[in-house]
N, C-alpha and C positions, 0 to 999 in steps of 0.2 A: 664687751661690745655686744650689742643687739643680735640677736641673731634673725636677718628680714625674711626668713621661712620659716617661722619658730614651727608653725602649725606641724612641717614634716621634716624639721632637723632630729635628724640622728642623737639622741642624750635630749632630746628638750621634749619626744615625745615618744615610749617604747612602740607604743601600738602602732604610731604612724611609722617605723620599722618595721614591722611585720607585716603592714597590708603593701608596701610597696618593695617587701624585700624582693630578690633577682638574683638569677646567679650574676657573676661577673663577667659583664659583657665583655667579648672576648671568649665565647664557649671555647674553644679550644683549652683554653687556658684552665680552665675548671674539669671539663672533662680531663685534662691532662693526670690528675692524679691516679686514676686508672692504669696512666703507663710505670707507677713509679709504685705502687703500693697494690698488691695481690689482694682484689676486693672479691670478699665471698660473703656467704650466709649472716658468719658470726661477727661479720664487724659493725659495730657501731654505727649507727646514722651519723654522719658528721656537719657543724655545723659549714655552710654552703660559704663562698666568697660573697658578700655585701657589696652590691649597687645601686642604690636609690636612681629611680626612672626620673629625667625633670619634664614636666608638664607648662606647657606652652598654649598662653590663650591670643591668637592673632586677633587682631579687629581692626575694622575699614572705617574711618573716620571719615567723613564725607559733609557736604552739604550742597543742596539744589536750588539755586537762585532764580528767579524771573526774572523777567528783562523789564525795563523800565526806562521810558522817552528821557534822551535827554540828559541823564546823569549816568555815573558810571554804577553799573548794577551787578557787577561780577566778579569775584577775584582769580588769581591766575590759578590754573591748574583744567586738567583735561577731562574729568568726571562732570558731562553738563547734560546730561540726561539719567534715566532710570535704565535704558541700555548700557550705557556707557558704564553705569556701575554694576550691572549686570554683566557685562564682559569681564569688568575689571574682579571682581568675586571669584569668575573662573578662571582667572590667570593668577590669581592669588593661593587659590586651591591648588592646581599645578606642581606651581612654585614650589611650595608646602611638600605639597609628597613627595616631588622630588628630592627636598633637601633631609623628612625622614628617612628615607631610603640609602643617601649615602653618609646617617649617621652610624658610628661604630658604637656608641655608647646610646641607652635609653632614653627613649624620646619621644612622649606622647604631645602630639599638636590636636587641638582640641575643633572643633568646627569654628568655622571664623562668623565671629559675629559682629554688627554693623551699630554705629553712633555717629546720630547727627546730632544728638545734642549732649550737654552737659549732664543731663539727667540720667540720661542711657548709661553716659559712660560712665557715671558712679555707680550705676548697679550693677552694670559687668565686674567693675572694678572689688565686687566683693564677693566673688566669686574663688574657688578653691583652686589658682593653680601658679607656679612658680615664677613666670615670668610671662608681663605682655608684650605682644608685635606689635606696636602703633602703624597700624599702615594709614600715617596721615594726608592722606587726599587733600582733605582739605576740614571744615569745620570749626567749631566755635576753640579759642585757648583752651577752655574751662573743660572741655572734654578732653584734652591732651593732660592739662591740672588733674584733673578725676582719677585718672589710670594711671598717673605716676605720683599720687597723693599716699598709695600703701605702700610701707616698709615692704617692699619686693625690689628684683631687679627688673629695669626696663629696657627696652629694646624701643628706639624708632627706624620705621624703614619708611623713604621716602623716594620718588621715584625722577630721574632724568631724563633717560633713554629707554628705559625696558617696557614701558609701554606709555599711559599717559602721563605726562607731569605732573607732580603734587605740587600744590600750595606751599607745601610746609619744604619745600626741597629752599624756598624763597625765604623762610622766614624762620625756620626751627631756633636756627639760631640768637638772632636778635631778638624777637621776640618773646620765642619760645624759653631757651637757657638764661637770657639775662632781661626778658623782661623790659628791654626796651631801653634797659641804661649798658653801663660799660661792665661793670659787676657780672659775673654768675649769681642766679636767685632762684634756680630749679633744683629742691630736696631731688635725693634719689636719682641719678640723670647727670652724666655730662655731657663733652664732647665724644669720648669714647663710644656711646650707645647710642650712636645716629649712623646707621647706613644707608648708601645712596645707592641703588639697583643692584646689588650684589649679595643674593643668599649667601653664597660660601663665605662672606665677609659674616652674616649672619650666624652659620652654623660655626665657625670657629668661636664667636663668642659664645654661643650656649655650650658647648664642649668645656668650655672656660666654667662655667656655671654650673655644669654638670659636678664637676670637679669639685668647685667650692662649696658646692651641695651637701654633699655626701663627704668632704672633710669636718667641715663643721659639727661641733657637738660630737666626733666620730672616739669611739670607747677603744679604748688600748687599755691591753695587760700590761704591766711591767714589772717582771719578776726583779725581785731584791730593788724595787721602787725607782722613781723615776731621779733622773738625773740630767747635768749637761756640763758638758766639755769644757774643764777651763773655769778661771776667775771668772770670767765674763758670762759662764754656761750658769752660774749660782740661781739664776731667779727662771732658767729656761722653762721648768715645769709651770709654775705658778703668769709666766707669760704666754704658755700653750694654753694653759686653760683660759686665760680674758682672753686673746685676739682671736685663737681659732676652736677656742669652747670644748676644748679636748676632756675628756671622762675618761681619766689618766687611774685604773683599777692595779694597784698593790698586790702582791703575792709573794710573800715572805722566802729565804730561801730552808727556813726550817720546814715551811710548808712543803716545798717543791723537792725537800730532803726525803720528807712523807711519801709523798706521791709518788717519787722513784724508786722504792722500798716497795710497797704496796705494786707498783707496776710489773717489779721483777718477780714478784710472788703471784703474776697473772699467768698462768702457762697459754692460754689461750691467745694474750698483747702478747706474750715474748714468739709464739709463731709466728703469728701475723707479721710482726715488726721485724723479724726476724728472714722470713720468705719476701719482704717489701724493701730487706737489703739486698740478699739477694739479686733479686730484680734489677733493681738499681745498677749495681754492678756489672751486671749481664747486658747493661745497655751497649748501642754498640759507641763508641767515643767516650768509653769510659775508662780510666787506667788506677787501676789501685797502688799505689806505694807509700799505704802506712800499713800499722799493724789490724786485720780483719776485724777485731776483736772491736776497736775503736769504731767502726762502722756501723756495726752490729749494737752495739750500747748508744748512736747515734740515731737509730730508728728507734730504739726505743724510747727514748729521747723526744723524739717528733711526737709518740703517741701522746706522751706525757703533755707535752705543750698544745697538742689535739686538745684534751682535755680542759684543757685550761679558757680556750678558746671556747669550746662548748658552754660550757658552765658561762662565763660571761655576756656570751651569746655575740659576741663579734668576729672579727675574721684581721686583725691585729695583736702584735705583741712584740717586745722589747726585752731584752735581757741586759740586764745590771751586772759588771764586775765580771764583765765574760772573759776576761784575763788571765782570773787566777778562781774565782767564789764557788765556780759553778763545776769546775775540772773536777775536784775528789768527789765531789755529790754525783757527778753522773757518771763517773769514769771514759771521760770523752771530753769534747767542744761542742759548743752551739752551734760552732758554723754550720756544718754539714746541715744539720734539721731546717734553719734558716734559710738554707739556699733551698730545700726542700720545700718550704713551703711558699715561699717565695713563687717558686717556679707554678705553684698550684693556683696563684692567683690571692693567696692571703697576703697582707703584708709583716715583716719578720724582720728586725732591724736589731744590730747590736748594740751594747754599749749604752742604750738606754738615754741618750743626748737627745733630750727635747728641745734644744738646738735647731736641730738638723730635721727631727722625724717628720714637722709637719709639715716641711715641703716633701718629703715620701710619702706622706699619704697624699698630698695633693698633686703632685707629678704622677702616682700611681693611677689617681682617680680623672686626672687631663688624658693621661697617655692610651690608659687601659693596657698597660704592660707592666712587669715586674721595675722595680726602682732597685743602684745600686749604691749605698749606703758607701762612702770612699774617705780615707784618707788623703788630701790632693799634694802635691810638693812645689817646688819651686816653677814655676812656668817660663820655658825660657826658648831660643830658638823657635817659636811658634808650636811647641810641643809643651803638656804639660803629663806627666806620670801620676794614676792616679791608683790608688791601688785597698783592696779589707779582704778579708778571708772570710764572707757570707754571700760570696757575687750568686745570685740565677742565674741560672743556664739558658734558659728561655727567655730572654733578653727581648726577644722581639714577643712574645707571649705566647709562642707558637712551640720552633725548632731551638730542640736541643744543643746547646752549643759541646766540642768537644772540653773533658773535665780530666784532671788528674787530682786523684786524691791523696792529699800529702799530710803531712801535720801543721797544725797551727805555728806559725812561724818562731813565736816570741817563746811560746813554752814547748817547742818542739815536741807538743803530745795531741792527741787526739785526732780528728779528720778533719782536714778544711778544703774544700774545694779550689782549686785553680781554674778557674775557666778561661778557656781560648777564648775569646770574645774576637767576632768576624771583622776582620780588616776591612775598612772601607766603609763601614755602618758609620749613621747619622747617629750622634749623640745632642742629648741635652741635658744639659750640665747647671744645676742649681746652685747656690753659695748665699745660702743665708747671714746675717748678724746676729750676731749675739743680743744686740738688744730690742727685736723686731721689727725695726725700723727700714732697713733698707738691703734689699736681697739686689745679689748682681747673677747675671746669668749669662752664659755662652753656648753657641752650638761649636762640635765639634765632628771630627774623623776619628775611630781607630785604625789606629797606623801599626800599632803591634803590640805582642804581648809576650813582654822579657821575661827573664826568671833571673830579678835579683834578691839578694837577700833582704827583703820585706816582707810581707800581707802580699799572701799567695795569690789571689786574684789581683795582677796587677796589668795594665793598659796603659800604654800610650797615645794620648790623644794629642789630634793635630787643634790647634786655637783659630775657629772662624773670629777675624775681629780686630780690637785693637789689644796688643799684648800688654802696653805701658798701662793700658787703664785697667787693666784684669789685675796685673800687679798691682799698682799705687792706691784700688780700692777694693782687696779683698778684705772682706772681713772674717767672725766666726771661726771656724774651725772646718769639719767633715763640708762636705760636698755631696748632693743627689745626683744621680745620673740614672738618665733612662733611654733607650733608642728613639730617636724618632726627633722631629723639631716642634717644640712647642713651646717657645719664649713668647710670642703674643699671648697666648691663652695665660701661661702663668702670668705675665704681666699685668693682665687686664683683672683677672680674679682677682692679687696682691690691691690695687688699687679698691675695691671692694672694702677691703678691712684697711686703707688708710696704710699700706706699707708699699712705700716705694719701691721700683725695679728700675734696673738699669742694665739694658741688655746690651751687652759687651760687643755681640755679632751683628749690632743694628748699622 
C-alpha cells in the first residue's frame, strides 16, 4: 500500500528521519532512563526514542458575493463581508493554539492560509505538510477537490454553532462526498474526516494520524528474524511489511552470540551495566527473588540490545525464540531488558510475532505510553486474565509501577519482571487477526494482579462492552494493551490502511 506521506515516512525517506527526528513526546518517559541506568562520562551517546512531528496546514475557504436585484445572489453561510472573514481568521487562530497546546504528541499547525478559488487551492495544496484543515466557509467544490486531490490525509471542519455557519456544514456531504448522486466519489476523504464545531473531535483525529505516521515505514530489529504466532501467524512478516510498510532488519543469533562475548570482554559495559542494575534494584517497589547473577547478565543484555538499536538507527526491536535460543547465549531472559527499555520509551516486544507488533507500535505511537505485549485467556464473567513476562512498569509513561523479580515461568531461569499493575487504571486492549483484515478492540479496568502459575506479569481486566461478541469474534492470537482509552484513534488510523475495527466497548 501507498504510503500518502511518502515525502516524511519513516523507511521511505532516512533524511526526512533526521530533520524531524524528537525525543518521544512524553519527556518524562525519555528522561526516565536516567533513573534506571548510572549515566556518566563514559557512556555512549545513545540512540534517542523516535517521534515524527505531524504538520498541519489549516485553510479558510471562502467566497464573497454581491447582491443582485431580483435573483437569489447568495449561498448560505455567515462569511458576507471582508470583516466577517476577518473575525473569522482570528477565531480560527485561537482555536488552533488552543488545541496545539492541549496536544501531548508533536504538532506543528502551520499559519492558516485563505482560498477563494480553485486555483489557490491547488497551490496550497502542494505545499510540504501532512494533513489539511478545510475550514470550508464556503467557496467553489473545485477548491475543496484541489486540497483533497493529494495522497494525504484530510481533515474538513465546518461550523454550526461555534461562530458563523459554513456553507459546506449544508452540503459537504451530498455534494461534496458523493457528488451529488447516492454513491461515495470523494478519493481520500469520508465521512469520518468531517467535523462540525468541535476541535477536540479534531485533535483526537490528528493524534490518530500522528500515530499512523510514525508507524508507517517504522524500522524494527528482530533478532533470530521475524516471525508470527500460529498457522495463521505464517505470512505475518511479509503482511507487516505491504499494509503497514514495516523495515523488518534481521540479526542472526550467531551474530548477537558475538556481540555478547565481545560485551562481557568490555570492562568498562560490564560497570556501567553492572552499577545500572544495581540501581534498578535499589528502586524503591522493587523485590528481587531470583538469582543476582540473572539480573546482572540482564543489563548487560540491554547494553547489547542498545547496541543493536544504535547501529540501525531506530528506537524498536523484537526477539525470536525468547523461550529457549536466546537463554544459554546470554545466560539470562529478555524479559527483564524488554521491560527496561520499554519503560525508556523504546519499543521491545517478545516473541517476534508480527501479528501482534504493529498495533504496539501503533498503540505506542496513539498513546505515547509503553504497550503490553500479552497473552489473553478465556474471557468470562466480564473479566478477562491477561498475562507475558516483558510488562513496563511505567504503564502510564510516567510512575513506576511496584515489580518482583522472579524467573521466567516456563524455563524457570532468568529474570522476568512481575508488575503490579494499578487497580482501577483504564486499559485499552488491541486484538488483531492474523490475516490483517479485521482488529477488535475493548476498553478495560484492572481489577488485580494474581500470581498463578503462568507469565509473571499477569492482570485481570474487567470487559467495558459486550462479552459474547469479544468471544464469538476474537481473532489472531497475543493481544496489545496500553493504559489510557484510545479505541476511536485506533479505529480511525485502521480505516486508513483499509482494515476494519470493531470496537467491542462501543
Amino acid at each position: 500500500m501507498h504510503c500518502p506521506i511518502a515525502s516524511s515516512c519513516q523507511g521511505c525517506a532516512a533524511a526526512s528521519r533526521r530533520q524531524f527526528l524528537t525525543t518521544f513526546a512524553g519527556a518524562p518517559l525519555a528522561a526516565s532512563a536516567a533513573s534506571v541506568r548510572n549515566l556518566t562520562a563514559a557512556e555512549p551517546v545513545r540512540q534517542a526514542p523516535i517521534r515524527l512531528g505531524l504538520t498541519v496546514q489549516p485553510v479558510l475557504i471562502y467566497s464573497l458575493s454581491k447582491r443582485r436585484e431580483a435573483t437569489s445572489w447568495r449561498p448560505w453561510g455567515g462569511l458576507l463581508s471582508e470583516q466577517d472573514v476577518a473575525q473569522e481568521k482570528e477565531r480560527i487562530g485561537g482555536e488552533l493554539s488552543q488545541m496545539a497546546r492541549q496536544a501531548e504528541f508533536p504538532l506543528q499547525v502551520l499559519p492558516l492560509a485563505t482560498a477563494t478559488s480553485t486555483e489557490q487551492a491547488a497551490a496550497i495544496a502542494k505545499g510540504g505538510y501532512d494533513v489539511p484543515i478545510m475550514y470550508a466557509a464556503g467557496g467553489p467544490l473545485g477548491a475543496l477537490e484541489a486540497l483533497a486531490a493529494q495522497r494525504r490525509w484530510n481533515l474538513m471542519f465546518v461550523r454550526h454553532r461555534s461562530g458563523p455557519v459554513y456553507l459546506w456544514y449544508e452540503i459537504a456531504h451530498p455534494r461534496f462526498l458523493r457528488k451529488t448522486v447516492d454513491e461515495y466519489g470523494q478519493a481520500n476523504m469520508d465521512v469520518h474526516d468531517v467535523v462540525v464545531d468541535n476541535h477536540a473531535e479534531l485533535l483526537w483525529r490528528l493524534r490518530a494520524l500522528s500515530g499512523l505516521k510514525n508507524t508507517l515505514g517504522k524500522r524494527i530489529v528482530a533478532v533470530g528474524g521475524p516471525s508470527g504466532w500460529g498457522a495463521g501467524g505464517k505470512l505475518a512478516p511479509d503482511r507487516s511489511r505491504q499494509v503497514f510498510q514495516l523495515d523488518i532488519q534481521t540479526v542472526s543469533y550467531p551474530d548477537l552470540g558475538e556481540r555478547i562475548k565481545r560485551a562481557r570482554a568490555d570492562q568498562a559495559l560490564i560497570k556501567r551495566a553492572h552499577g545500572a542494575a544495581e540501581q534498578y534494584l535499589g528502586q524503591r517497589g522493587v523485590r528481587l527473588e531470583t538469582d543476582k547473577q540473572f539480573v546482572l547478565n540482564a543489563f548487560v543484555l540491554t547494553e547489547v540490545f542498545r547496541d543493536l538499536l544504535d547501529e540501525a538507527r531506530t528506537d524498536a526491536i523484537t526477539i525470536n525464540h525468547c523461550m529457549g535460543t536466546i537463554m544459554p547465549i546470554s545466560e539470562t531472559t529478555a524479559c527483564l531488558p524488554l521491560s527496561i527499555l520499554n519503560d525508556e520509551g523504546y519499543m521491545a516486544f517478545c516473541e517476534s510475532d508480527f501479528v501482534v507488533i504493529p498495533s504496539g507500535i501503533l498503540l505506542h505511537y496513539i498513546s505515547g505510553k509503553p504497550v503490553f505485549l500479552n497473552d489473553p485467556t478465556w474471557p468470562h464473567d466480564g473479566v478477562v486474565t491477561i498475562a507475558h513476562c516483558t510488562a513496563p512498569r511505567k504503564m502510564d509513561g510516567r510512575t513506576a509501577e511496584p515489580v518482583r523479580i522472579l524467573t521466567h515461568f516456563e524455563s524457570d531461569y532468568g529474570a522476568a519482571p512481575k508488575v503490579e499493575m494499578r487497580k482501577g487504571a483504564a486499559v485499552t486492549n488491541l486484538i488483531p487477526d492474523f490475516n490483517f483484515r479485521h482488529w477488535l478492540g475493548f476498553e478495560g479496568q484492572v481489577v488485580d494482579n494474581p500470581f498463578l502459575h503462568i507469565c509473571r506479569s499477569q492482570v485481570d481486566v474487567s470487559v467495558k462492552g459486550d462479552l459474547d461478541k469479544l468471544v464469538s469474534q476474537m481473532r489472531g492470537f497475543h493481544w496489545m494493551t496500553s493504559y489510557g482509552s484510545y479505541l476511536k484513534e485506533t479505529g480511525y488510523a485502521l480505516r486508513k490502511l483499509g482494515v476494519e475495527f470493531t470496537n467491542v466497548s462501543a
